[in-house]
N, C-alpha and C positions, 0 to 999 in steps of 0.2 A: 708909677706902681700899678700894676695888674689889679682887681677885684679878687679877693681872696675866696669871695662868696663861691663855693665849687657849685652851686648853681648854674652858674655864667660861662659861656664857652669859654676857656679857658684860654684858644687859640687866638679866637677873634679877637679876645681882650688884648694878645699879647702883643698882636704883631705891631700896631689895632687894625682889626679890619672895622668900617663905618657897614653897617645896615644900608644897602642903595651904591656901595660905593663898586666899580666893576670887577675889581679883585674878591669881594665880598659875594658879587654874584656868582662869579666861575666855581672860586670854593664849592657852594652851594649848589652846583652842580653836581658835586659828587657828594651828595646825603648822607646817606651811609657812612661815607668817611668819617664823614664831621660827629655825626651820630655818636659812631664806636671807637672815636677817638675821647671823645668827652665822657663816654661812658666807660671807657677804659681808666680813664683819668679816675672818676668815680669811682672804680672798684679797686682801683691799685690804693686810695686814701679815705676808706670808709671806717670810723672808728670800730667796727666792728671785723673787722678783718682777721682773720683766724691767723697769727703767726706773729711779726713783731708791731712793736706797740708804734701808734701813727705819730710820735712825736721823732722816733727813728728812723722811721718813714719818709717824713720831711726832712730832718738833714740828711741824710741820702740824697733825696731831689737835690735840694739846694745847694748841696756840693760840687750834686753834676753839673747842674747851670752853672753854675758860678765859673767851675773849671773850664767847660763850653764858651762861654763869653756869653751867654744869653742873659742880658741886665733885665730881661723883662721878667722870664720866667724866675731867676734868682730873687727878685723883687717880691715876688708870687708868694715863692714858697717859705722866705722870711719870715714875709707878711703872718703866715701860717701859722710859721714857728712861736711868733712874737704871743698870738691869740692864746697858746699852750703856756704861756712860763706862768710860775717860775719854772726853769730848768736845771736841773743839776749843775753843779759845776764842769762837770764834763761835756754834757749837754750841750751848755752854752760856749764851750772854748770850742768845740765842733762847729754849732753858728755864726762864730767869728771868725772862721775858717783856719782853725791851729788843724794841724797836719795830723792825721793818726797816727803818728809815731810817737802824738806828745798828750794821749789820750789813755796811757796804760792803767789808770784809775777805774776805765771802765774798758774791759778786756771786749767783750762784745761789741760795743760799740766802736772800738779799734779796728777788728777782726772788720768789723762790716762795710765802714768806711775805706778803710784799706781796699777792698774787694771790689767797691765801689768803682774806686779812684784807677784802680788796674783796668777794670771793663769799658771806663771813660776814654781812656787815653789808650791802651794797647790793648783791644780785646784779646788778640790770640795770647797774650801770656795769660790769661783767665784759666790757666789749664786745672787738670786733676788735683793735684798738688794744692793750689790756690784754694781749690772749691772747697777739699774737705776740711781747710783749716775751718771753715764756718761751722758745720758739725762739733769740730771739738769749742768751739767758743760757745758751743750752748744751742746753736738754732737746731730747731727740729728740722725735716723734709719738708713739710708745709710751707717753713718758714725762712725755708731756704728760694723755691720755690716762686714764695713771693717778692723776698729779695729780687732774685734773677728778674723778674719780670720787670718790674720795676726800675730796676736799673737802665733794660734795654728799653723799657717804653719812654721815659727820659729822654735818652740820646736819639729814639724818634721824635718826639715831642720839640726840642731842641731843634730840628734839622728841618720841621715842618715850619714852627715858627720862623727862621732863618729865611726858608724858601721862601715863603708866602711874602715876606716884608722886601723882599729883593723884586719879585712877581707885582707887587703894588709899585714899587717906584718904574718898573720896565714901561708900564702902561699899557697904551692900547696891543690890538690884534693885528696891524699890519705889519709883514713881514718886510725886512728892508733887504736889497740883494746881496747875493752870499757873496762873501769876500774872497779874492783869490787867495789861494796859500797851497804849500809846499804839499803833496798830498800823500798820504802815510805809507808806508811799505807794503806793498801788497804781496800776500799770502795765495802766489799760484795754486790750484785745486788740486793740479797734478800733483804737490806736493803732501798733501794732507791727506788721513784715510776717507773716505767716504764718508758721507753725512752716516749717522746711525752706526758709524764704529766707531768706537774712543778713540778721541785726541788723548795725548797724554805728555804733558810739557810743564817743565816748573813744578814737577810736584802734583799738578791740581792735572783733573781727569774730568770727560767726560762719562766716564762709565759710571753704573747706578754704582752705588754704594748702601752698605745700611748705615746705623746710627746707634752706638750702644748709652745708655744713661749709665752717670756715674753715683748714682745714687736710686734706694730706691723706689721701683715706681708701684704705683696702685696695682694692686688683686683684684682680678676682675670680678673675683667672688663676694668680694669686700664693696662692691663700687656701690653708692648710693643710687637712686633714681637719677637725681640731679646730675651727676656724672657721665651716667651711660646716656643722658640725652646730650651731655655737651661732647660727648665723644663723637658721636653719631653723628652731630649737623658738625663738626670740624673738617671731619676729612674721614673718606671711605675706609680709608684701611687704620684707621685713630684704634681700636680695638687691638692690634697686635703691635702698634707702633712706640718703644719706648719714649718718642718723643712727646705725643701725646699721653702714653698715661702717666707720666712724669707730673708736666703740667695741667692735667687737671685732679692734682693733689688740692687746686686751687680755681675750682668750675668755674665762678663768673670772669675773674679773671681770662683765663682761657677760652671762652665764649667770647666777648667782647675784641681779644684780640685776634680770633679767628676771622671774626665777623670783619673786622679792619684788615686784616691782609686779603680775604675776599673780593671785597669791594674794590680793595687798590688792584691789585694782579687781574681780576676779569669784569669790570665794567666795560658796558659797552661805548663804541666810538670814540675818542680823544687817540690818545699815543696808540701804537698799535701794539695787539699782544705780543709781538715780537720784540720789538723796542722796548714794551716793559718787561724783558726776560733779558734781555741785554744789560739794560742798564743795571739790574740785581746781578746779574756775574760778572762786571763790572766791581759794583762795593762789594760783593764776597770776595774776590781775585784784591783789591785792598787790604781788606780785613784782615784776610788770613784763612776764609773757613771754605776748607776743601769742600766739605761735605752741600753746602749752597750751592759751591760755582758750580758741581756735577751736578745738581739737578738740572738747574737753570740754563747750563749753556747745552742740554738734551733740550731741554722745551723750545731755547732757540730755533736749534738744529730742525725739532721737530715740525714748528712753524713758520719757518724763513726757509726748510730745504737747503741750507748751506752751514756749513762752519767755517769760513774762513775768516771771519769777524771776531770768533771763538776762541781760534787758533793764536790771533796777536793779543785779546785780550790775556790769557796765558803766559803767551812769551812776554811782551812789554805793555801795560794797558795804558802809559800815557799816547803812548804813539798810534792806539788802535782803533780802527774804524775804514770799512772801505768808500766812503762815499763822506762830503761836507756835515751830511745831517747824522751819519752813526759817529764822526768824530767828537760833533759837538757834544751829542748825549751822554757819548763815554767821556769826555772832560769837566762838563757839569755834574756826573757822577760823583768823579772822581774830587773834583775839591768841594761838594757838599759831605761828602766820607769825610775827608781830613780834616777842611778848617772850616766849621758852619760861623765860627764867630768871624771870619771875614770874605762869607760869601755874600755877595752882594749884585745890583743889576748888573757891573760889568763880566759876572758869570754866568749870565744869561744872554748875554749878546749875542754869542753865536749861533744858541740854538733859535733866538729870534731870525738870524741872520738865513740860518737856514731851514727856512718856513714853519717854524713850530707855530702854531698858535697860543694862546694861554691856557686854553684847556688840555691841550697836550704838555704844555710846559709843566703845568702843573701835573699831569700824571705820573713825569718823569718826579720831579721832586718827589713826590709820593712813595715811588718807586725804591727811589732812594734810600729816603727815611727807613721804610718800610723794613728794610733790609742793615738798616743799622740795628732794628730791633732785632731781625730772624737770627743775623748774623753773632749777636752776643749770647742767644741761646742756643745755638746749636755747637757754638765754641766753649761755651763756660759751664753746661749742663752734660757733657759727654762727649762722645768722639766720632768719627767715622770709622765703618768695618769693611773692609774691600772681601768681596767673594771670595 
């Protein structure tokens, strides 16, 4: 069992990483991470949180873990639960994992759990439909809000922990040599438009896109101080962006996990900015969320000068990669996305095999995560709008 104390990096405790131990150092290479990942943690469960009440809070997490296979974090947020009772009777047949189907005693807590358990397991059906059942169960904007964040920082939470315990048993830095195999289909150039003109295959585009919320967002006339500063340090254009003034109905929230996709997407040295723009259209092209993989397989485009890596991601992403080392990144994507509860070192083999180091390894994970989170709010909070 995890230390409950939200004190305690919540991560290190879970995976366990030891203080000294070389997994523990790599982590701590990227600060920041760790920082706005625990402070993330902190603001999504601070009893004072404007929206729903934290013993709600907690079975939401605990659900998610649990659903996840994460015994550590499930253990966590138990733990948590246990410190709050008594609980309702509803309450507690939710922490003993009854289904929200068998919860109609408390209608919100149904509605929420429900909501929960769809963004766990199938984000893209989180659609329209889904969202605003929460509205009529009672939650306000805020508190919707917070919901959503909370859910996707979980299933990043979830994926980080996974990663990082697969990462400690892998061990050292030396790369072993890459294994022959069959090498993936390759996507002639002649065949594809030009870098910088939309692919458009399956549905999912490289072309910009906007973003509409389905609920809604902050008046900018209305916005407090605190707001317009978390707008500002997010993102340049967070002012006219429904995404951002959506969520920062909910400022520190929204700070903290700016601060954490940050840090993952442009630290310097380890995996390189291309391969982490990869590997995120990658789990969006998973996911389901058009509006991700069109950013992201631009940023590729824009810093790799090519999309033909782009192109099969699109058409088939298990099969896609043109070289041993973009294979492996898009197959460790791809099963930390679906099953973190049985990714383990032999999903890292590869990209051991094909000279990643740990700090790289680790960015990729990061990567990943990272976009389990982006990817449930841009699917479950509104839509894409094509010009």
């Amino acid at each position: 069992m995890t230390d409950s104390n939200p004190s305690v990096d919540l991560v290190d405790a879970s995976v366990p990483l030891a203080a000294g131990s070389a997994t523990h150092a790599v982590r701590h290479q990227r600060h920041k991470v760790v920082a706005a990942t625990q402070g993330s943690y902190e603001a999504l469960f601070e009893t004072e949180l404007s929206g729903s009440p934290l013993v709600e809070r907690l079975l939401v997490a605990d659900a998610i873990a649990r659903s996840a296979g994460s015994d550590a974090l499930h253990a966590h947020y138990r733990a948590r639960l246990d410190a709050l009772a008594p609980l309702s009777p509803a309450q507690q047949a939710a922490a003993d994992g009854a289904a929200p189907e068998a919860l109609g005693q408390d209608p919100r807590l149904q509605a929420v759990l429900r909501f929960a358990r769809t963004l766990t397991d199938h984000p893209v059906e989180g659609d329209r439909e889904a969202l605003l059942k929460l509205p009529a169960a009672g939650l306000s904007t805020p508190e919707v809000v917070a919901l959503a964040q909370l859910i996707a920082f979980v299933a990043y939470q979830v994926r980080v922990v996974a990663g990082l315990r697969a990462l400690a048993e892998l061990g050292g830095d030396s790369a072993a040599p890459a294994a022959d195999e069959d090498p993936a289909p390759f996507v002639h150039p002649a065949n594809l438009p030009p870098p910088g003109e939309p692919l458009r295959i399956n549905g999912y585009t490289s072309e910009t896109l906007g973003w509409k919320a389905w609920l809604p967002t902050l008046d900018l006339t209305q916005a407090s101080p605190e707001q317009v500063r978390v707008l500002d340090s997010s993102h340049p254009k967070a002012r006219s962006s429904d995404y951002y003034l959506l969520l920062v109905l909910q400022p520190r929230i929204l700070q903290e996990r700016a601060t954490v996709f940050n840090a993952i997407m442009y630290a310097p040295g380890g995996l390189s900015r291309a391969e982490r723009e990869l590997a995120s259209a990658v789990v969006s092209r998973v996911n389901g969320c058009v509006y991700c993989a069109s950013v992201h397989a631009q940023r590729f485009e824009q810093l790799a000068r090519r999309n033909d890596v782009i192109a099969q991601v699109f058409e088939e992403p298990e099969t896609a990669g043109t070289t041993a080392r973009e294979r492996a990144i898009v197959r460790l994507a791809i099963a930390l996305t679906r099953d973190p509860a049985g990714f383990g070192v032999t999903q890292l083999q590869a990209v051991r095999a094909a000279g990643l180091t740990n700090l790289e390894i680790l960015d990729t994970l990061h990567a990943v995560a990272i976009f389990a989170w982006a990817n449930r709010l841009m699917l479950n909070l509104g839509q894409p709008v094509y010009s």
